[in-house]
N, C-alpha and C positions, 0 to 999 in steps of 0.2 A: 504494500500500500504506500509506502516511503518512494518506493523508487517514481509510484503512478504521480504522485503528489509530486514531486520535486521535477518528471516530464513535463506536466501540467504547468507548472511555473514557469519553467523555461520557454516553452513553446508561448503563453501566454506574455512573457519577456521581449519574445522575437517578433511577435506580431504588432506591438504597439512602441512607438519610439519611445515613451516611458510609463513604463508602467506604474500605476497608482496604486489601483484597488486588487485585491485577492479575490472580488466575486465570483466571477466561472471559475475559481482552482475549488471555494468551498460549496459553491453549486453541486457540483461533479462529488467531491466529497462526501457530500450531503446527499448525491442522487437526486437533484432535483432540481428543476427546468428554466428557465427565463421564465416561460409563461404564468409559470405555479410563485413565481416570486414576485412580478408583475401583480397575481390574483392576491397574493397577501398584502401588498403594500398599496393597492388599487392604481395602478401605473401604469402607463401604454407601454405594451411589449419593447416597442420602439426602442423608449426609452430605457428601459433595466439591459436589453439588448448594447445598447452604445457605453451602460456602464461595465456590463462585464467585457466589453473589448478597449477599455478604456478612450474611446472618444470623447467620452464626457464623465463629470464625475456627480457624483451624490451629493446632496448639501450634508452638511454636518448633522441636520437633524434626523433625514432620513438613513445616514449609515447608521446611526443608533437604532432606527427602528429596524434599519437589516438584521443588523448584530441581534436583539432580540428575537426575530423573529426566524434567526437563527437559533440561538440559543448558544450565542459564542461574543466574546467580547471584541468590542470596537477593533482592538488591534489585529487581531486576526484573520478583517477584513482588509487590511492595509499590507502595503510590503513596507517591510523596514528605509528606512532612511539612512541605515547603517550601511545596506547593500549597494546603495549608491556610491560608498566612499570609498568602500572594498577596491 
């Protein structure tokens, strides 16, 4: 499950010039779909779509209600700012 998680990152790395959020690594994690995340947060596909590809990002209020509605803390949805300096 380590190695799936850490491809998922990477590839989710390659795709976007910088990546923000950890959403589609804990999607996939979690088993569970843009749509079905869109439905819990009431948000057009669109848009939860363009955040797990990081096109655009969450307000600050809504990543708490991901993280919730996750049941995982705020950080968890983020990449470190450490990996940037690496």
């Amino acid at each position: 499950m380590l190695n799936s998680r850490i491809d998922l990152f990477y590839t989710q790395l390659k795709m976007t010039k910088k990546a923000i959020n950890r959403l589609k690594v804990v999607l996939a994690e979690q088993g569970r779909t843009n749509k079905w995340l869109a439905e819990k947060l009431d948000k057009n596909t669109a848009t939860v779509s363009r955040w797990c590809t990081n096109e655009m990002q969450p307000s600050l209020e809504t990543l708490v209600e991901i993280a919730e509605t996750f049941g995982v803390d705020v950080n968890d949805l983020l990449i470190s700012t450490k990996s940037f300096r690496d």
